[in-house]
C-alpha positions as CSV (number, residue, x, y, z in Angstrom):
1,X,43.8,5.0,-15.2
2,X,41.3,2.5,-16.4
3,X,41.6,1.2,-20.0
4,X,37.8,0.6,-20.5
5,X,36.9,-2.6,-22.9
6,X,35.6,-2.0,-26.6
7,X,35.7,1.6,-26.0
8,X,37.4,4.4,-27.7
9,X,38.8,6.3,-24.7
10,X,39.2,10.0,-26.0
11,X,35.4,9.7,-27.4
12,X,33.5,7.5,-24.4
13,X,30.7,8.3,-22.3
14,X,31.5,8.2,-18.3
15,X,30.5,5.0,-17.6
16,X,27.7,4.5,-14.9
17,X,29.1,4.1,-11.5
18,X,28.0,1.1,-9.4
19,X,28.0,1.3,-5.5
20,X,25.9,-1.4,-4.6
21,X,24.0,-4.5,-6.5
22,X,21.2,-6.8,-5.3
23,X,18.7,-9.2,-7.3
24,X,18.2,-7.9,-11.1
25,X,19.0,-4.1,-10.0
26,X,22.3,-2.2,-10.1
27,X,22.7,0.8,-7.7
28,X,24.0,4.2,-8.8
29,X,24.3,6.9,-6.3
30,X,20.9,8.0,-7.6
31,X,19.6,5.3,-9.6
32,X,18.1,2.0,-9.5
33,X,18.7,-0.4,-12.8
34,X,16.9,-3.4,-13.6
35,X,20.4,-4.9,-15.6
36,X,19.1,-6.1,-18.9
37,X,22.1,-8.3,-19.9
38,X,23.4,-10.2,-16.8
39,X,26.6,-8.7,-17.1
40,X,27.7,-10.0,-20.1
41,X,25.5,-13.1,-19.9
42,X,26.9,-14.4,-17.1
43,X,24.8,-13.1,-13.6
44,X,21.9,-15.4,-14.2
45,X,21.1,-15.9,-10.4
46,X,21.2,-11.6,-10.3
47,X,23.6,-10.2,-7.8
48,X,24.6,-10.9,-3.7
49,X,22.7,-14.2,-3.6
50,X,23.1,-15.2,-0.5
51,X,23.6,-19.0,-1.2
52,X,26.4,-17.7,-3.6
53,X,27.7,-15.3,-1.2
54,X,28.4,-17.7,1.6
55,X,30.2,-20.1,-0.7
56,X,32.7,-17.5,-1.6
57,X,33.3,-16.5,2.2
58,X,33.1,-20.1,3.3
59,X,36.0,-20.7,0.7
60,X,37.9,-18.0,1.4
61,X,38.2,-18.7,5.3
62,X,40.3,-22.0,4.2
63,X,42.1,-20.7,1.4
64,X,41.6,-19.1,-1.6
65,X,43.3,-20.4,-4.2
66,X,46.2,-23.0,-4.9
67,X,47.5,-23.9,-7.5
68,X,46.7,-27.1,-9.5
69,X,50.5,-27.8,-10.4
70,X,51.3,-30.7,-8.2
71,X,48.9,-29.7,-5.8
72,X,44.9,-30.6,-5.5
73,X,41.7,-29.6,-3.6
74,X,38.2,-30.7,-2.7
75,X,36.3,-27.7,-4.6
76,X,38.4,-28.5,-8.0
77,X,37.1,-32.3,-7.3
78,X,33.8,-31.9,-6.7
79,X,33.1,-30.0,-9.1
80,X,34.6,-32.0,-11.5
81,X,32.6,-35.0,-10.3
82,X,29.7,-32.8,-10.6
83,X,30.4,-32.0,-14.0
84,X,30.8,-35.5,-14.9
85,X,27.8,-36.7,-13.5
86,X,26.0,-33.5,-14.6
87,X,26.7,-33.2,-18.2
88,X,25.2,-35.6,-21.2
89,X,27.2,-38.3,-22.9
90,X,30.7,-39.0,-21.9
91,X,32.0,-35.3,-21.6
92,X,33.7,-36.7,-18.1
93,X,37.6,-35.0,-18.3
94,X,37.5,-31.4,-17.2
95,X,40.2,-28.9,-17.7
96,X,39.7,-25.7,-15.8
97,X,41.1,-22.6,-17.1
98,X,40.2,-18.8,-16.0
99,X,38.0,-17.5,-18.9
100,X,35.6,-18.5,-21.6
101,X,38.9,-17.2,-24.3
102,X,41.4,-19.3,-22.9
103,X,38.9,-22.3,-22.4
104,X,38.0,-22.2,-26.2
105,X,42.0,-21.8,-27.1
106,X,42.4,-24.7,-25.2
107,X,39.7,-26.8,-26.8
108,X,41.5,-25.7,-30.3
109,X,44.7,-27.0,-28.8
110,X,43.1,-30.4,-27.4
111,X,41.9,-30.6,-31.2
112,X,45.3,-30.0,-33.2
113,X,47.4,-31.9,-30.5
114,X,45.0,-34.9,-30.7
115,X,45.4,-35.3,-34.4
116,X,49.5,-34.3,-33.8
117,X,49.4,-37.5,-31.0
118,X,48.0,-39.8,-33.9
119,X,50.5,-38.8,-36.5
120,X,47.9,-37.4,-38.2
121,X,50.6,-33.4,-39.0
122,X,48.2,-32.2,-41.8
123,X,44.8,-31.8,-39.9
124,X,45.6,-27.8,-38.6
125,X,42.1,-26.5,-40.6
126,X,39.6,-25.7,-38.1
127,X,36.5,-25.3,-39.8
128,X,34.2,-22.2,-37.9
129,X,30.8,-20.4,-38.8
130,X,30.2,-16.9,-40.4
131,X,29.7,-14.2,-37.7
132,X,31.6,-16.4,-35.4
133,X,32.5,-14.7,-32.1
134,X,35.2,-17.4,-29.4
135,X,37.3,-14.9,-27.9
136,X,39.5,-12.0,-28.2
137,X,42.5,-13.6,-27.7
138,X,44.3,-14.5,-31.0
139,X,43.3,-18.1,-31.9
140,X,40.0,-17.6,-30.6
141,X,39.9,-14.3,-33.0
142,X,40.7,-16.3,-36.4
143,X,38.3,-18.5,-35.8
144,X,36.0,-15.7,-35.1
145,X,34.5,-14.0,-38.0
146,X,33.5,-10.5,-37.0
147,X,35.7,-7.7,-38.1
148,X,33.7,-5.0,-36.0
149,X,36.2,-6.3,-33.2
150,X,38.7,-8.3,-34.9
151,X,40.0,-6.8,-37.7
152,X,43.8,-6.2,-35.9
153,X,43.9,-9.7,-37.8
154,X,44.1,-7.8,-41.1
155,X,47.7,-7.1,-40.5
156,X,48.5,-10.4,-40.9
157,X,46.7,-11.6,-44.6
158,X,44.5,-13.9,-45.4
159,X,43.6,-16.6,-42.9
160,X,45.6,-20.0,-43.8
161,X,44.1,-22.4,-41.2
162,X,40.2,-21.5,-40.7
163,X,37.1,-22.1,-43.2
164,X,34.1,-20.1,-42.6
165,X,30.7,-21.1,-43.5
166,X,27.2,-20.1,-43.1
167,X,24.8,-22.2,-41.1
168,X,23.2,-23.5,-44.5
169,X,24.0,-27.6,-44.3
170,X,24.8,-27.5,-48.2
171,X,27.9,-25.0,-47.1
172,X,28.7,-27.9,-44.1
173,X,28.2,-30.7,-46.4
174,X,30.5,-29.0,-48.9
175,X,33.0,-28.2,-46.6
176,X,33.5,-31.7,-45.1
177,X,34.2,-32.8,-49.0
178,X,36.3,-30.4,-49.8
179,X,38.6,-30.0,-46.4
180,X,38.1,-33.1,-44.3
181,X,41.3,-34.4,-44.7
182,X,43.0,-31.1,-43.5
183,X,40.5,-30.6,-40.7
184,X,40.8,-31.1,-37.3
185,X,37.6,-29.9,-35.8
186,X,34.7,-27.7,-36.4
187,X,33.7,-25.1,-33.6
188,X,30.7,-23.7,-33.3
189,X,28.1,-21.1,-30.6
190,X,25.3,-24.0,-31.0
191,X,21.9,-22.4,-31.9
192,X,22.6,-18.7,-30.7
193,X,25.8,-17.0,-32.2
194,X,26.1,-14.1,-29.1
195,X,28.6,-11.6,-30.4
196,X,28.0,-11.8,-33.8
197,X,24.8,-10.4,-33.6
198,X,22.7,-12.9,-31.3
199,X,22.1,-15.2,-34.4
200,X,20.0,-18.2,-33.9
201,X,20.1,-21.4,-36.4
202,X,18.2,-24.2,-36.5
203,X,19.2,-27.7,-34.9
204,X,19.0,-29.7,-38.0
205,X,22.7,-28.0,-38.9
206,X,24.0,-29.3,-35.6
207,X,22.8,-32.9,-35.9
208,X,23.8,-33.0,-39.5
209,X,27.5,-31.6,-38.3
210,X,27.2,-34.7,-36.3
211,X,27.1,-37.3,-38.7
212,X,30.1,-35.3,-40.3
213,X,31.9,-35.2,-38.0
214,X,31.9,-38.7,-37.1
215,X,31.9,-39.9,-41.0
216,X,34.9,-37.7,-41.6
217,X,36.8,-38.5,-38.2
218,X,36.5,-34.8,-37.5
219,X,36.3,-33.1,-33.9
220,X,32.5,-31.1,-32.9
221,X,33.7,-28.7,-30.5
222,X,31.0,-26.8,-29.0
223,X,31.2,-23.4,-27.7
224,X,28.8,-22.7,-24.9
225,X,30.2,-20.1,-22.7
226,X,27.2,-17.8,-23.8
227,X,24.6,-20.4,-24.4
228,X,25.2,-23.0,-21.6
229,X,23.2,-23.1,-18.6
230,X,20.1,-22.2,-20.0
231,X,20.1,-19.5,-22.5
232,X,18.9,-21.1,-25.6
233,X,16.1,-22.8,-23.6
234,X,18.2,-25.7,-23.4
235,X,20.2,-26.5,-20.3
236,X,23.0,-27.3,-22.8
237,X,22.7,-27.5,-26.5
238,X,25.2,-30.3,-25.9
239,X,22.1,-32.5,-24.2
240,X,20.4,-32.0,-27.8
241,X,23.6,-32.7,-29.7
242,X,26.8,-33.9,-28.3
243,X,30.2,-32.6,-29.0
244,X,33.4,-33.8,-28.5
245,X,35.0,-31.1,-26.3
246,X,32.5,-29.1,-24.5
247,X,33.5,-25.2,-23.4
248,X,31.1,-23.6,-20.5
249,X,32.4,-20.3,-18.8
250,X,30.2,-17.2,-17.7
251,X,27.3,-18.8,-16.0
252,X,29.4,-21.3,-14.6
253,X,30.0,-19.4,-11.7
254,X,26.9,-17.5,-11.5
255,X,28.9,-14.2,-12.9
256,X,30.6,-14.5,-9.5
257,X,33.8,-14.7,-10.5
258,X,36.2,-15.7,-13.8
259,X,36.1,-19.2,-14.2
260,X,35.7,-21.6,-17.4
261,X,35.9,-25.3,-18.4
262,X,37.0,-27.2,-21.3
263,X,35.7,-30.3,-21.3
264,X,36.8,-33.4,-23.6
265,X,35.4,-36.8,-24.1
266,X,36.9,-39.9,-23.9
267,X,38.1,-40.5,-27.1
268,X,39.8,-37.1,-26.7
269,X,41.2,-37.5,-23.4
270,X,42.5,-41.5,-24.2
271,X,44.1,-39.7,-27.5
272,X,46.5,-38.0,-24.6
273,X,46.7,-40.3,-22.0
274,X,50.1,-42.3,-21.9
275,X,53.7,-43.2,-20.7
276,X,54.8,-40.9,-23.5
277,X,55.8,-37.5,-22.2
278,X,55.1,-35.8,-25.1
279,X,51.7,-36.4,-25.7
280,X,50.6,-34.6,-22.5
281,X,48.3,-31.1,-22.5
282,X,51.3,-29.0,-22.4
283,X,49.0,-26.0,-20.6
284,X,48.1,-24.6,-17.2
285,X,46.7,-21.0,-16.8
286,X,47.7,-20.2,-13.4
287,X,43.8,-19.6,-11.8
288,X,42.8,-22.6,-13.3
289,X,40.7,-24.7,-10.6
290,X,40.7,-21.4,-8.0
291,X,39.0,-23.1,-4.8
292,X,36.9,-19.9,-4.5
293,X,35.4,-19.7,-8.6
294,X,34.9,-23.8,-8.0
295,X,32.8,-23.7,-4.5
296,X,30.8,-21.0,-6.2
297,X,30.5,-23.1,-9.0
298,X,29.2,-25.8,-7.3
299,X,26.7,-24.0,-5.1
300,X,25.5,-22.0,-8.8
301,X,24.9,-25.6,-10.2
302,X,22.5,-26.6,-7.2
303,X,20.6,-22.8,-7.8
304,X,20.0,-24.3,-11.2
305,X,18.7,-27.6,-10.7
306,X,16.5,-27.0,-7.4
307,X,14.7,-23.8,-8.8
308,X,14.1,-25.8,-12.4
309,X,15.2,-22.6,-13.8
310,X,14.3,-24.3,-17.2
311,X,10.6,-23.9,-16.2
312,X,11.8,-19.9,-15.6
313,X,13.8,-19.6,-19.1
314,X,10.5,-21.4,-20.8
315,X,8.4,-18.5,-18.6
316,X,10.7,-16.0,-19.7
317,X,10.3,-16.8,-23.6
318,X,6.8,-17.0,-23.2
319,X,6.2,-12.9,-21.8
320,X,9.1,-11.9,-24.4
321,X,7.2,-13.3,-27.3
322,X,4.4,-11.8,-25.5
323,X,5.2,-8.5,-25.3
324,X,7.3,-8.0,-28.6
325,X,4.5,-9.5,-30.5
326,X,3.6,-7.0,-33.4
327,X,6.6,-5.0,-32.8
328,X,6.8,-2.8,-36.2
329,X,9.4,-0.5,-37.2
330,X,10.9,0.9,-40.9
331,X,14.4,0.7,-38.9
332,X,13.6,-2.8,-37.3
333,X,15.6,-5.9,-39.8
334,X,14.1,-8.8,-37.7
335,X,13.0,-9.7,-34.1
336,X,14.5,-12.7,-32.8
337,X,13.7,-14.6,-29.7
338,X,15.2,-17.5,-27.8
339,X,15.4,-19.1,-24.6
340,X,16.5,-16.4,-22.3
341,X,17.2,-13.8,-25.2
342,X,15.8,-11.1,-27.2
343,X,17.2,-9.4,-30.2
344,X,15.8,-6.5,-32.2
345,X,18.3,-6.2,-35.2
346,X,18.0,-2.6,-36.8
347,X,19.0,-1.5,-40.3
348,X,21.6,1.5,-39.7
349,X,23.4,1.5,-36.4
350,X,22.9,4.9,-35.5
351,X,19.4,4.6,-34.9
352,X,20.6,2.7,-31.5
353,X,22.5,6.2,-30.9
354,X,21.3,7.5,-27.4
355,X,19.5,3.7,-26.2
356,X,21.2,3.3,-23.0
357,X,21.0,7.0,-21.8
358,X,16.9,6.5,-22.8
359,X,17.3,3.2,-21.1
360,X,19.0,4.1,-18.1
361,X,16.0,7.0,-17.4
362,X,13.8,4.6,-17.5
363,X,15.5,2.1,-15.1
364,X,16.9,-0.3,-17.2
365,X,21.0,-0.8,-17.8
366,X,21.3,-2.1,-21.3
367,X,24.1,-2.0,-23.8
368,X,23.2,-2.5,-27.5
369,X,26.3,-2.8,-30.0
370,X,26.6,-2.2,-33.9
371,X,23.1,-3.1,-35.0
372,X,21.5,-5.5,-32.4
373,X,19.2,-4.4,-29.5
374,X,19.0,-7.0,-27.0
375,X,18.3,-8.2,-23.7
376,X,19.5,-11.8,-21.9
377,X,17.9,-10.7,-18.7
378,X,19.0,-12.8,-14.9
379,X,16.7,-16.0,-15.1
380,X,15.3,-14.7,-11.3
381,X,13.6,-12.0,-12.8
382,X,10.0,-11.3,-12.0
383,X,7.4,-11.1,-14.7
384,X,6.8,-7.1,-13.9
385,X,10.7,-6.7,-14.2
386,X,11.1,-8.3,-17.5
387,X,7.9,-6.5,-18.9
388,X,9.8,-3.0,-17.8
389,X,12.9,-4.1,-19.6
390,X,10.6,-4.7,-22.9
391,X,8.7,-2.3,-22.4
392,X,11.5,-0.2,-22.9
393,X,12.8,-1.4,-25.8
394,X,9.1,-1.4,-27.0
395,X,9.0,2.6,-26.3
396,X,12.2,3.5,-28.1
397,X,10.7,2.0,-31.7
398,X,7.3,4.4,-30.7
């Protein structure tokens, strides 16, 4: 039996059964949906692409995976080369893992061990934002701050090693005074907290975390398994601020398959790199570099730049702010819009009761959670398509 995610099993609905998927729509025996999240964020090129298909069979007729333990391949390289070349600053060293939760627990490693490699035994505080979603694996959960899904964490007290501040740069400024000399990083979603309740913040607390950062000696780890590749509006908020370790997962592939990156700079990677032993990354998920998740990958990086899918995203805000303009409700708390997403915050949950059954009739999959409607549609979305999906969500506040 299937142990369904975030569900309560006894209580769930049956979930929708998909037997076929093609462009923005999802196939049920009887319906067509226009999918209105990307599958978690992540299917931006919308599904059986057939550039993206023919990567994955091409891989898989020379071999689909090896592994990266004393062993190497030509997708693994090139797409490391690609990342290198692609990305802003000197983000060059790439370490491949097989999800966006073991990526950020291995940038939180990279940031503790490079302080451990200097001598430097004190610095385990990693400083992390309010409403902070990395993970649901357990370091990536303390230095998430949502107890809707975390709050197993209870059982073990109060956290000892993570500070939690609102995006307000008084809080940030405060912090660094207080804490620098304990901290080893700061981590944050840059401009668009997903999980937490699709919260957007303004730039000015990311350049400012900047200068702390490097005044302080402290580590900017940015989190952009949600936001990367477009979603903010931005192809990376990294090209608008740069971090020191970098994490992209999700749309890295396309949605195609599991597949993330945690990428460090140089002064992180040098901080490793040696004749001693024990100053070496002492990690290696087994998937990590998968020939199959890197030739998509690749072929899901060349979708990106050849359709200027920033041009899209930019297209995509534009008939978003279009259509929600106005948008009025006694229930609604705010409407925020971004990039490639939409969020209708509500004041009581249960008003959301029922929105993906009155979705679903109307041929659009959708999944709202706790308070926050929301849509981060496939960036190859046609305008008619994306009004539907708003429209929608227009209709259910009527």
């Amino acid at each position: 039996m299937i142990w369904y995610p975030y569900q309560q099993m006894k209580t769930m609905r049956t979930p929708y059964n998909i037997i076929d998927a093609n462009g923005v729509y999802l196939y049920t025996e009887n319906d067509k949906l226009i999918d209105s999240v990307s599958s978690w964020w992540s299917v931006i090129h919308g599904y059986k692409h057939p550039v993206l298909t023919e990567a994955i069979k091409n891989q898989a007729d020379q071999f689909s995976h090896v592994m990266l333990g004393g062993l190497t391949h030509e997708p693994v390289r090139k797409l490391a080369e690609k990342l290198e070349e692609w990305l802003p600053g000197d983000l060059d060293y790439c370490f491949f893992s097989d999800s966006g939760s073991v990526a950020v627990e291995v940038a939180l490693k990279m940031a503790l061990q490079y302080y451990v490699n200097r001598g430097e035994r004190k610095r385990t505080k990693v400083l992390s934002l309010t409403h902070a979603y990395h993970g649901d694996t357990f370091k990536t959960m303390e230095v998430g701050d949502d107890e809707d899904y975390h709050f197993i964490l209870e059982a073990y007290g109060e956290k000892k090693d993570v500070i939690h501040i609102p995006t307000q740069t008084d809080a940030l400024e405060e912090a660094f005074v207080r804490f620098h000399e304990e901290l080893n990083c700061l981590i944050v979603e840059p401009l668009l907290q997903g999980a937490g309740g699709m919260r957007m913040y303004d730039v000015s607390f990311l350049q400012r975390a900047r200068a702390l950062c490097d005044e302080y000696g402290v580590l900017l780890v940015f989190d952009e398994v949600a936001t990367g590749f477009g979603r903010t509006g931005n192809r990376f908020v990294a090209d608008l601020v740069l971090p020191d370790i970098l994490v992209l997962g999700k749309a890295l592939t396309g949605g195609y398959i599991g597949h993330a990156v945690t990428v460090a700079n140089h002064k992180v990677y040098e901080g490793f790199y040696g004749d001693d032993s024990e100053k070496a990354l002492m990690h290696g998920p087994t998937f990590m570099g998968n020939a199959l998740a890197c030739s998509v990958a690749l072929k899901s990086i060349e979708l990106f730049e050849e359709g200027d899918y920033l041009s899209r995203i930019r297209r995509i805000e534009e008939i978003t702010r279009r259509e929600m303009a106005g948008l009025a409700h006694e229930q609604i708390q705010e409407v925020r819009i971004l990039g490639g997403c939409v969020c209708v915050e509500v004041k009581d949950p249960d008003f959301l009761q029922g929105y993906q059954q009155f979705a679903c009739r109307r041929g659009v999959f959708s999944r709202p959670f706790l308070r926050y409607l929301y849509a981060m549609v496939p960036y190859v979305i046609t305008e008619e398509e994306l009004v539907q999906v708003l429209g929608v969500m227009r209709e259910w506040f009527a």
